[in-house]
C-alpha positions, 0 to 999 in steps of 0.5 A: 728613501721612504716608504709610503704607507698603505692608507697613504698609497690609497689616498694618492690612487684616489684622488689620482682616480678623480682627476681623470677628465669627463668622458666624451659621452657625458658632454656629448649626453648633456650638451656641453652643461657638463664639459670639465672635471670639478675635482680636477688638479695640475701635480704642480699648481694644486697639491694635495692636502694628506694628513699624515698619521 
């Protein structure tokens, strides 16, 4: 097994973090202008691109 390294562990939170969907609240507040997350991503479809140190 591999272990995943601090700076790589951080990464992954992150962009885990960015494809969270927009709250209500916004698309509600702005009217539908606003209505998807552009930083959005399927774990199957989208992969990530990390650079590996």
């Amino acid at each position: 097994m591999s272990k995943k390294s601090n700076t790589k562990k951080r990464m992954l939170v992150k962009a885990k973090r960015k494809s969270r969907r927009i709250p209500v609240l916004v698309v509600v507040r702005t009217h539908k202008k606003i209505s998807s997350n552009k930083f959005s991503r399927n774990w199957r479809s989208r992969k990530l691109k990390l650079k590996q140190k």
